[in-house]
Residue, then its C-alpha position, 0 to 999 in steps of 0.5 A: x697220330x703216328x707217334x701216338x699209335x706207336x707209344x701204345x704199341x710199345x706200351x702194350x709190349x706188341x713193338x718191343x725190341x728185336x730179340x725180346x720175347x713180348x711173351x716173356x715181359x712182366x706186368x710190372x716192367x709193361x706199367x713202367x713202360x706205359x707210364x714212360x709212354x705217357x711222358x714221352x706222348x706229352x713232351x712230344x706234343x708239347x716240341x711239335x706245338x711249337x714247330x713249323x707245319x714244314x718242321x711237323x711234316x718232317x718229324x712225321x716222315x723221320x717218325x715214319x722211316x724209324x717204324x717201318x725200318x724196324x717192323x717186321x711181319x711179326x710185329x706189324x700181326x701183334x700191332x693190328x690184332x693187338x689194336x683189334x682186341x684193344x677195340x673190342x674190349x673198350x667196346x664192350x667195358x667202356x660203357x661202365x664209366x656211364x653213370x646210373x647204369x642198370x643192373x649189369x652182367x657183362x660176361x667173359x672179356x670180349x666174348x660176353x655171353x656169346x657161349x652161353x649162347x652157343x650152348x643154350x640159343x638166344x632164347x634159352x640163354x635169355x630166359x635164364x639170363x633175366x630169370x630173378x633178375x631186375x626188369x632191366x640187365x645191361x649185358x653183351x653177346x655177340x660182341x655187342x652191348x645189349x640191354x635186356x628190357x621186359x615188356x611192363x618196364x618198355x611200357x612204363x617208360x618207352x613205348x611213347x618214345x618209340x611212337x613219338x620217333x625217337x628210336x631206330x631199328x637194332x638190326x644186325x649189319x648183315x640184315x641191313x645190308x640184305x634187307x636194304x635201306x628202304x625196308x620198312x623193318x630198318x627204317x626209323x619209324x613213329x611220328x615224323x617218319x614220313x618215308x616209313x609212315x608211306x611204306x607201311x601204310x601202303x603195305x598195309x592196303x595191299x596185305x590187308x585180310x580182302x587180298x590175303x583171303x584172295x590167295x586161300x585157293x593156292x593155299x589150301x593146295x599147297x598145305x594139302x601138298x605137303x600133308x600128302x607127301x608127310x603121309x607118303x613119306x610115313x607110309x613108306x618109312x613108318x615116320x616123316x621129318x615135320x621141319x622141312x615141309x613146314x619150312x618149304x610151306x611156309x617159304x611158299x606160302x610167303x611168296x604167293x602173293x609175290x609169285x601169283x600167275x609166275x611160272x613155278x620154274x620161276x616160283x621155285x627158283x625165288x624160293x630157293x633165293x630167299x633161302x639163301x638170303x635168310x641165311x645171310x642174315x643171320x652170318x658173320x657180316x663177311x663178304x667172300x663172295x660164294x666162299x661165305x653166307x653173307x656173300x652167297x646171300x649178296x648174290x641172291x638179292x642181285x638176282x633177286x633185283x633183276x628178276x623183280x625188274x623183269x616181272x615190272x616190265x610185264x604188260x600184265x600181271x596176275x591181279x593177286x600179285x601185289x608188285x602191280x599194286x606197288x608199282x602204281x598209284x592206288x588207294x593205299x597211297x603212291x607208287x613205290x620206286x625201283x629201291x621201295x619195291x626191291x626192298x620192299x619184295x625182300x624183306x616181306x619174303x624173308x619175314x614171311x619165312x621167320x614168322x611161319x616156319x617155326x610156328x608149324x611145327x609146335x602148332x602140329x605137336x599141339x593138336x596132336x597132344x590135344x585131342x579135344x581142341x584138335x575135334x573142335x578145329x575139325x568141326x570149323x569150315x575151310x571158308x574165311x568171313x574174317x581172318x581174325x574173328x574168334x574160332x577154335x583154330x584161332x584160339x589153337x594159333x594164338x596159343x601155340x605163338x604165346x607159347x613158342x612165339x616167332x618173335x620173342x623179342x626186338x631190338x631199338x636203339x635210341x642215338x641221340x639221347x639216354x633212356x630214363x628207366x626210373x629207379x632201374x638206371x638208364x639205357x645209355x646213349x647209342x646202345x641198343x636194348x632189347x624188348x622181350x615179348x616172351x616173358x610177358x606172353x609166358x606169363x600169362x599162364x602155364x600149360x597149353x590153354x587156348x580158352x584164355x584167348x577170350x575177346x579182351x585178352x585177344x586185344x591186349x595181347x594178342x598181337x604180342x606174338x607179332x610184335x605188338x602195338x608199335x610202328x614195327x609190327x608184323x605186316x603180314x600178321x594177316x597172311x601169317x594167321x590164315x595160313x595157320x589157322x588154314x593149315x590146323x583145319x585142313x591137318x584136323x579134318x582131313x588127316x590122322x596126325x601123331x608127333x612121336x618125338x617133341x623133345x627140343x635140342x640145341x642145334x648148331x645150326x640155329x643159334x636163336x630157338x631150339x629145334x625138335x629133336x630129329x627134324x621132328x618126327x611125326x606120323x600122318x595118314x590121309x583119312x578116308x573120304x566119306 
């Protein structure tokens, strides 16, 4: 291996002798030396096929002194970053010696389409990216292959596959790492996943609509909070910054059914852990420890741990707070471990924050672009018989995610074997793909048009915006759909509401969606009490 690695270093010009500028050598004289590499590799193999394992040992150890005498620091740098960049760009173009590959758009060496990223976001960039495009586009950003696959074509011929159990999740390392091994988000699911099958069914029971609707009281408090401080903060600077009460509202609302009967010292502290853990999720996979986001968000979810094993060894716990019903057997299924239970708080705290924080804002610029919908929610009671029955605020919600949807898309990966796409190629072994839910929900229509929710477009895409019919789906899509259609109710009947600016930008800050220009400038103002 040593012989091996250092022929390619000299091939490659990074180990060339003292005194030669590497800078300098042609492309000619570098081929030369490759091909003289490839003999001397072969002729070596061939003599230390016939030595003695004493006489191998040797070679090695004289091989070992001739390279470490020469190197220097200078070398020793153009052999590692050399070898890294070797990597990546086998990585990102080894995949076209595949065969029946779909069609592809690898982007520039190495980086592929990360700028186009950074210029435009995630959704901006794959919009145009799969714009006249075939159903299927093998692409790389982020340094990772990735194939763009549209809903209809993930029907036609993958959605059984993930049912039967053959695909796991795509998660980006960081989120693994932070989420932890038994999030019901990272382990494989479908038939035969017994361990993700136990989970969710629990989760399910405890986050049905009859515990969410237990919270309404806490909820309706908390969104009347941050209405107020909107029309205190217009009233005082003549406009108020949207993004981060939504943020914080969606953060709270999130933990309500964690933090129930916890000390808002407590409460505030949790919050302000999640923060720092979903920032961590979308980080360089770097551990620095404070120096860097993945390592701040580390710390977070130690602290976090020890605060959920210190709530477990409570006598009694507040009846809404969903720990206690993990923690025991229950009719939704056993009790969950230590790990389960960690997990578990992590990962409905983090997705509950993803889901929430970017639908308020472009739900609040909805109504307030249409007037009649906004009197029609007006007109519905603050009581809930059922989270998902047919109302105005419902039709409103499920419009404004088909629109702007939390998640636009979802990542799998199938490890064993190619994904047969038909007469558009297929998904090689171990690279992941990507289903895009955006482009079928925008599909449906264009312009704002919450009547075209009717009872059978409900149930064939209603759901789409929470991932669908597939064993990933949101959980929490109950808890997620009472708070916006809560929040739509009390913002129509009890506040005079206007967005001045609903301009989206790019923000570096967000790598993945467009953000409102300015944090979101709206105007709120408290109506008079009959």
């Amino acid at each position: 291996m040593l012989a091996i690695g250092t022929a390619i270093a000299h091939a490659s010009g990074l180990c060339a002798p003292v005194g030669r500028d590497v800078a300098s050598e042609s492309f000619g004289h570098r081929r030369s030396a490759a091909g003289r590499c490839r003999v001397s590799l072969l002729v070596g193999f061939t003599r230390s096929c016939s030595l003695t394992s004493m006489g191998c040992a040797g070679r090695v150890l004289e091989e070992l002194r001739g390279v470490l005498g020469g190197m220097t620091w200078r070398r020793l740098g153009g052999l590692l970053s050399g070898g890294s960049l070797c990597r990546l760009w086998w990585s990102q173009y080894g995949i076209l010696l595949k065969r029946r590959l779909p069609y592809w758009s690898m982007g520039w060496p190495i980086i592929g389409h990360t700028p186009g990223i950074l210029s435009m976001t995630l959704e901006g960039w794959s919009e145009k990216m799969v714009q006249g495009k075939p159903p299927a586009v093998l692409t790389n950003f982020l340094f990772t292959n990735t194939v763009l696959v549209s809903y209809q074509l993930y029907s036609q011929h993958i959605h059984s596959m993930e049912l039967d159990g053959k695909l796991g999740s795509g998660c980006p390392p960081t989120a693994l790492k932070l989420l932890g091994k038994s999030s019901v988000l990272t382990l494989p699911g479908g038939k035969g996943h017994q361990h993700h099958k136990r989970l969710r069914t629990k989760l399910l029971h405890s986050l049905a609509p009859k515990p969410c609707l237990e919270v309404l009281p806490e909820m309706s408090l908390e969104v009347r909070k941050m209405l107020d401080k909107l029309a205190e903060e217009s009233a005082r600077n003549g406009f108020a910054s949207f993004d981060a009460s939504g943020s914080h509202l969606a953060a709270k609302v999130s933990t309500l059914q964690i933090t129930a009967g916890l000390s808002q010292d407590l409460q505030a502290r949790i919050e302000d852990l999640v923060d720092t853990i979903v920032s961590g999720v979308v980080a360089a996979p770097v551990n620095l420890g404070h120096f860097s986001a993945f390592g701040r968000a580390l710390a977070a979810r130690r602290e976090l741990q020890g605060i959920v094993t210190q709530l477990l060894k409570r006598p009694i716990l507040d009846k809404r707070n969903i720990l206690a019903d993990l923690a025991k057997v229950t009719e939704g299924g056993e009790a969950f471990t230590m790990e389960e239970i960690l997990d578990t708080i992590v990962t409905l705290l983090v997705a509950g924050k993803f889901t929430t924080s970017d639908a308020l804002p472009t739900l609040f610029v909805n109504l307030s672009q249409q007037p009649d919908w906004a009197a029609k929610v007006a007109q519905e009671s603050f009581e809930f018989t059922s989270i998902e029955s047919d109302s105005a605020a419902l039709r409103v919600v499920l419009e404004s995610l088909r629109i702007v949807p939390p998640l636009g898309a979802y990542c799998r990966v199938n490890k064993e074997s190619a994904i047969e796409l038909g007469e558009h190629g297929q998904i090689p072994a171990g690279c992941q793909f990507a289903v895009f839910l955006k482009t079928e929900l925008a599909a449906m229509g264009d312009g704002f048009d919450p009547g075209r929710w009717t009872s059978d477009v409900v149930k064939s895409h209603g759901w789409l915006a929470f991932g669908g019919h597939q064993p990933h789906s949101c959980i929490g899509r109950s808890l997620a759909l009472l708070e916006l259609q809560l929040f739509a109710r009390i913002l129509c009947r009890e506040y005079d509401f206007k967005a001045l600016d609903t301009e989206r930008i790019v923000k570096a800050s967000n790598p993945i969606n467009k953000c409102y220009r300015d944090g979101l400038r709206v105007t709120v103002t408290r109506k008079a009490r009959p």
